[in-house]
Structures are given as structure tokens and as C-alpha cells.
C-alpha positions as CSV (number, residue, x, y, z in Angstrom):
1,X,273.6,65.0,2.6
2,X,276.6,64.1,1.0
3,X,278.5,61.0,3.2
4,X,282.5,60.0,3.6
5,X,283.2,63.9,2.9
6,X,287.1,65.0,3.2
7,X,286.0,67.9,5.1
8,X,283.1,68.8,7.1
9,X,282.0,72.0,8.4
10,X,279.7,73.0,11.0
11,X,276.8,73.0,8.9
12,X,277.1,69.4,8.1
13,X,277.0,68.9,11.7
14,X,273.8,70.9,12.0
15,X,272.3,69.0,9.1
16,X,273.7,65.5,10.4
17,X,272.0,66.0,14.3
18,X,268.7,67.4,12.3
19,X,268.1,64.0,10.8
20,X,269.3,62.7,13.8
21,X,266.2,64.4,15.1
22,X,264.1,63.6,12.2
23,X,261.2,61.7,12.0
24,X,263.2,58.5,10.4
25,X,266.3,59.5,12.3
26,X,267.8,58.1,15.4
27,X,265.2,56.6,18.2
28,X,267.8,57.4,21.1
29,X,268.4,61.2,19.7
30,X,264.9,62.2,18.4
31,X,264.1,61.6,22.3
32,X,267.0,63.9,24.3
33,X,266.2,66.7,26.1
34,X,268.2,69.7,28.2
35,X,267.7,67.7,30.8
36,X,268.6,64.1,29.8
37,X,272.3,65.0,28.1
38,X,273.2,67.9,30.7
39,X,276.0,65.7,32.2
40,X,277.4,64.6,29.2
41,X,278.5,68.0,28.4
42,X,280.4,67.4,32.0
43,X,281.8,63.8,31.0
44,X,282.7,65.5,27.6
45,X,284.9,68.5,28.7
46,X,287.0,65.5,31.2
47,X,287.4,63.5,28.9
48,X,288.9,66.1,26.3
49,X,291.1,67.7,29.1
50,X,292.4,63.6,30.1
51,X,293.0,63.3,26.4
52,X,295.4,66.5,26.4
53,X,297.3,65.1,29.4
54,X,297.5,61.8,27.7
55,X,299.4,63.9,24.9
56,X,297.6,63.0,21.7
57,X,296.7,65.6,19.7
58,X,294.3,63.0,17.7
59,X,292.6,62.0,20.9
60,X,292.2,65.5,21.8
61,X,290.9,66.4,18.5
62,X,288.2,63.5,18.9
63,X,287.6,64.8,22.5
64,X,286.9,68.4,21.6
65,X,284.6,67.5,18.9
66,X,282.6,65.7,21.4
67,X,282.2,69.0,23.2
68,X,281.5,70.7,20.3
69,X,278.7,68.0,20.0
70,X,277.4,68.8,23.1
71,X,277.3,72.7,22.4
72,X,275.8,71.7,19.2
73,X,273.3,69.5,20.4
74,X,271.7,71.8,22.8
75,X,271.4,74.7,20.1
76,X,269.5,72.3,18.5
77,X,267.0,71.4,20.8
78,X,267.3,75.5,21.8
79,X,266.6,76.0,17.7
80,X,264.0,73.7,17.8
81,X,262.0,75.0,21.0
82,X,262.1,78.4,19.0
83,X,264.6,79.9,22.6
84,X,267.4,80.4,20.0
85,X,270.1,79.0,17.7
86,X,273.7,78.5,17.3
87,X,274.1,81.7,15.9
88,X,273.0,83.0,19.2
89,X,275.7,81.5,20.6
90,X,278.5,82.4,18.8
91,X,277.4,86.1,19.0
92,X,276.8,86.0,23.0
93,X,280.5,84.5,23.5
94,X,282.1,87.2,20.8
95,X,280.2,90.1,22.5
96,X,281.2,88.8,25.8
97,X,284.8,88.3,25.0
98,X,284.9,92.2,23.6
99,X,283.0,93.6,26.8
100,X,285.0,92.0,29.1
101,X,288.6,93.1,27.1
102,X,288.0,96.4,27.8
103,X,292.0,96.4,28.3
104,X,292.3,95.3,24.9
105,X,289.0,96.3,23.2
106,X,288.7,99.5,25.3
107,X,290.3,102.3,27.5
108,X,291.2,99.8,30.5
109,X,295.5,98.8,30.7
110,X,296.7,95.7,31.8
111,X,300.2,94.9,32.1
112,X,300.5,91.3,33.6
113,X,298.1,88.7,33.6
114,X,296.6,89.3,36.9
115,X,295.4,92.9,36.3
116,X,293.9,91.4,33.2
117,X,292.2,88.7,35.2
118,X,291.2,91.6,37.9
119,X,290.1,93.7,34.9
120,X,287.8,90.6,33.4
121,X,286.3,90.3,37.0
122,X,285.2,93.6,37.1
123,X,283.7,93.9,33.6
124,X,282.3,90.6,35.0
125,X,280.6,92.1,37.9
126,X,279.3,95.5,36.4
127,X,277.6,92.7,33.2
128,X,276.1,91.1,36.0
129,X,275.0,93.5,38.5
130,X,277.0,91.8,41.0
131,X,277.0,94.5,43.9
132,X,278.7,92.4,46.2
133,X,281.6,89.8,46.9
134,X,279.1,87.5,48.4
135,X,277.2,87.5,45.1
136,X,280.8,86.8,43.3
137,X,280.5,83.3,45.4
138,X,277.3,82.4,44.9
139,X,277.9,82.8,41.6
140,X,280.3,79.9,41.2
141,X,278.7,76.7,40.1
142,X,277.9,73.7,42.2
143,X,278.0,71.5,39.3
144,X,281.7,72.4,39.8
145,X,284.2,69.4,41.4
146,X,284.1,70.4,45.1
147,X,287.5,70.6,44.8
148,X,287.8,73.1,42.2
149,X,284.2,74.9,43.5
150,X,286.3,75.9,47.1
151,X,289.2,77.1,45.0
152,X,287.5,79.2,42.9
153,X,285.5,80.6,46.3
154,X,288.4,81.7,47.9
155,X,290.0,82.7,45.2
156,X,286.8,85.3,45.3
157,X,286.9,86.0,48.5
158,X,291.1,86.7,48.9
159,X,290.0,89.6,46.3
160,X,287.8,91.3,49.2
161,X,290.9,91.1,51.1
162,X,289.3,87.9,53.1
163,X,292.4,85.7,53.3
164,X,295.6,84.6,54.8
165,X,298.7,87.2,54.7
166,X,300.9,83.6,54.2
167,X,301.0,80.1,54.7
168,X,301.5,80.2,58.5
169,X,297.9,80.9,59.2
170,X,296.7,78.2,57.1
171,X,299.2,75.7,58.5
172,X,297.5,76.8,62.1
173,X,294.0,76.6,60.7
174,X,294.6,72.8,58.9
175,X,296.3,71.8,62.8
176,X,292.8,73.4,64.4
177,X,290.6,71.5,61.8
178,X,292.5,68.2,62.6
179,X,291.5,68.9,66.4
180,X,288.2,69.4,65.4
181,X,288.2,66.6,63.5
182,X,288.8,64.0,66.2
183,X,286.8,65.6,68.7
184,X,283.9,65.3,66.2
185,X,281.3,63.1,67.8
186,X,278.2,62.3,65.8
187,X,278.1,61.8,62.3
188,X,276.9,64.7,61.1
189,X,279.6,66.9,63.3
190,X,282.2,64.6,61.3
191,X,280.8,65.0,57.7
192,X,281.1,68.9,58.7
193,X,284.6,69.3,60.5
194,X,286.1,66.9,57.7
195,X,284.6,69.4,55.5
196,X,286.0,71.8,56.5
197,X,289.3,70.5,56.9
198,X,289.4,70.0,53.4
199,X,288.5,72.9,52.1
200,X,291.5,74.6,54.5
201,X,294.0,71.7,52.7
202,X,292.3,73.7,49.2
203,X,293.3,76.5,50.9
204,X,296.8,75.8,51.7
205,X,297.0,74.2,48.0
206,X,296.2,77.9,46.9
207,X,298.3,79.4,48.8
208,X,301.2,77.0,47.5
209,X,300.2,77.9,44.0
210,X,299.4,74.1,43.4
211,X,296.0,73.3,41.8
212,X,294.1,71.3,44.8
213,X,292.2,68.8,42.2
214,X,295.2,68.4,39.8
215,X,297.1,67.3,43.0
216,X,294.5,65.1,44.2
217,X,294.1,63.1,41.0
218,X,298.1,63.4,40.8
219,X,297.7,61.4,43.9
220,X,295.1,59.0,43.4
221,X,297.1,57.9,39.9
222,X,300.3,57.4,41.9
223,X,298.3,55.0,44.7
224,X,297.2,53.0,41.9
225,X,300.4,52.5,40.1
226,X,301.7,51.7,43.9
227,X,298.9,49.7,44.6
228,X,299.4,47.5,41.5
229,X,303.3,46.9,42.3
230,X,302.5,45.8,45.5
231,X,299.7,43.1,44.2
232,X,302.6,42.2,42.3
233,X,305.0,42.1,44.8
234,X,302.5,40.0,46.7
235,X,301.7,37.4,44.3
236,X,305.1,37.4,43.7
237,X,305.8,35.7,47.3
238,X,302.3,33.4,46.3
239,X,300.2,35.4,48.8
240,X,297.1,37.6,47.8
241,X,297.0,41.4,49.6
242,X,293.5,40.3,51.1
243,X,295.8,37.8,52.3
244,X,297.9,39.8,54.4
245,X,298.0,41.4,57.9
246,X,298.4,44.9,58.4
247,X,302.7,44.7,59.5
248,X,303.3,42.7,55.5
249,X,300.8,45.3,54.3
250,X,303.2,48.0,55.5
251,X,306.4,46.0,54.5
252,X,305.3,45.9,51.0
253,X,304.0,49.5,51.0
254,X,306.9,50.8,52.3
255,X,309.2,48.9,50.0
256,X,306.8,49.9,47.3
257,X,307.9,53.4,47.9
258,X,311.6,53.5,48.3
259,X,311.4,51.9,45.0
């Protein structure tokens, strides 16, 4: 093939990861499997989505390509196997995205965007023979963040009517899972009761209309840009943080934050 092209197209990427593949191509490719690069396609898709809240569009470019990789790859070992080709793909996500439009490719109205969503998950459940709401939760991935996985199961479950009316209840229910919490006993009883305290916090992040793993990792960026001023503050004074006792810990914190 031809190399240092201006412009590639997706058939120079098919022909690039078939010598890849190719008997004189690439030891570490020519040996992947489903199996093997199944959670790069994961690391892929977070890295693409960190590179659009970074807010370059050329890192998001790169990113994206790299999922397009992924996609690619595994119609290649799919092509290969003889289970079906890239082709295959694009014409199960076109077909899908008409069947499921029916209020734009069919009869069906939608005026807002939740009775298009509500429209989507019905198409969704009559494709899939999905008789029941329970079979709407099962069908959300574990592979998902457990964050995001709870979410998405409520989320399911509110649209069988199995939810809160308004924040109050879940503001009880989080105050009865803290009880429950330090009442917990053996380990196991912990691991469950702080389980399911946090998937009542998802719950109350819902209900809030804020995104439960976005405002975790919102969180866990702003302790580490605190956590580095208060090294700083630290060495400042010519003391380490392992240094400290709990009260100077809490000084600097504290001071950390006002600032």
C-alpha cells in the first residue's frame, strides 16, 4: 500500500491491520484475539471522552480514531473467523437506528426529547423480546462503571413507576443506609450496607439531575488539586504531610479550602 498518504480512508485501515495480521506483519497483532483486546475498547472510549473534556479537538480526533481502531480490529478478526465483516456492522447500526426512529422513520410522534427516549426504549424492548422491566435491568452491562451501571438501573426501574415521588424519600433512605452502615458488624454486612448506601447517593444524584460518575471524578480531580496545595503549603513551612498530626492536617486542609 501506498505510505505518507494525505488522506486515508477506511479501506486503507482495513488493508493496514490485514498486514498487520499477515504472515510478515506485526508479532504482537498477528497474535490478538476477542478476548485479549476486549478492554481496550473500554480504555479507548475513556480516553476519547477525557480528551473532549480536555477541549482539543486534535486529541479528540486521535482518541476517536483509536476507537475506530478497536471497532475495526474486531471486524477483522470477525472477517477472519468467517462470523462477519465490517460491512456487517455498519448495516446492523443503520438498520438499528431506523427501527428504533420509528418517530422519525415511522408513524410514532415525539415532541421532546424524553418521549423520543421512551419511544427508543420501546422499539428497544419489542427488537428484543424484552417482556418485562426486570429483563430491561438485566440487560444493562456489568462491564459498565458501577457508578454509571446503578444509574442506568434505576433509571429503568423509575419507568415501571418504581421510584421516589421527590428528593425527600431519598434523603430518608441515604439517613437509613448511614444507620445501617455503622451498625454493620462483619465484613461482609459492611461491603453490603456500604453498597447500598451508595447506590441510594446514585439515587439522590438522579434525582438532582447530576450525573453520579461525572460528580465523583469532579470530586476526585478537586482532592488532588487540594491535596497538592497542601503538600505545598507543607513544604512550604519545611515539614512533609507524613510529617504531620491529624490537628496541622486539618489546619492546612481547611485553609486549603477557603482558598
Amino acid at each position: 500500500m501506498e505510505l505518507n498518504k494525505e488522506q486515508y480512508t477506511i479501506d486503507d485501515l482495513f488493508e493496514i491491520l490485514a498486514i498487520l495480521r499477515g504472515e510478515n506483519g506485526c508479532p504482537w497483532d498477528r497474535v490478538q484475539t476477542h478476548e485479549s483486546i476486549k478492554k481496550n475498547m473500554i480504555e479507548e472510549c475513556y480516553e476519547a471522552v477525557d480528551a473532549l473534556d480536555n477541549g482539543s479537538d486534535g486529541d479528540f480526533a486521535n482518541e476517536l480514531g483509536d476507537v475506530l481502531l478497536q471497532v475495526a480490529f474486531h471486524s477483522q478478526l470477525a472477517e477472519e473467523r468467517g462470523a462477519f465483516d465490517f460491512n456487517d456492522v455498519l448495516n446492523e447500526v443503520c438498520r438499528k437506528l431506523i427501527r428504533r426512529h420509528t418517530h422519525v422513520f415511522g408513524a410514532d410522534k415525539a415532541g421532546n426529547e424524553a418521549e423520543a427516549l421512551l419511544t427508543w426504549e420501546e422499539n428497544k424492548k419489542k427488537e428484543k423480546n424484552l417482556s418485562s422491566y426486570t429483563s430491561l435491568l438485566k440487560e444493562v452491562p456489568s462491564y459498565l462503571p458501577a457508578l454509571m451501571r446503578a444509574e442506568k438501573i434505576q433509571k429503568k426501574a423509575g419507568s415501571a413507576g418504581f421510584d421516589w415521588d421527590d428528593t425527600d424519600g431519598v434523603y430518608e433512605k441515604l439517613s437509613e443506609e448511614i444507620s445501617e452502615v455503622k451498625n454493620a458488624k462483619t465484613q461482609s454486612e459492611k461491603e453490603e450496607e456500604l453498597g447500598d448506601l451508595l447506590f441510594t447517593a446514585v439515587n439522590l444524584c438522579r434525582h438532582m439531575n447530576v450525573c453520579a460518575e461525572t460528580a465523583l471524578a469532579g470530586a476526585s480531580s478537586k482532592f488532588i488539586r487540594r491535596f497538592e496545595k497542601a503538600e505545598q503549603c507543607a513544604r512550604e513551612d519545611g515539614k512533609e504531610l507524613s510529617g504531620l498530626n491529624p490537628e496541622e492536617l486539618e489546619q492546612i486542609w481547611e485553609k486549603i479550602k477557603k482558598n
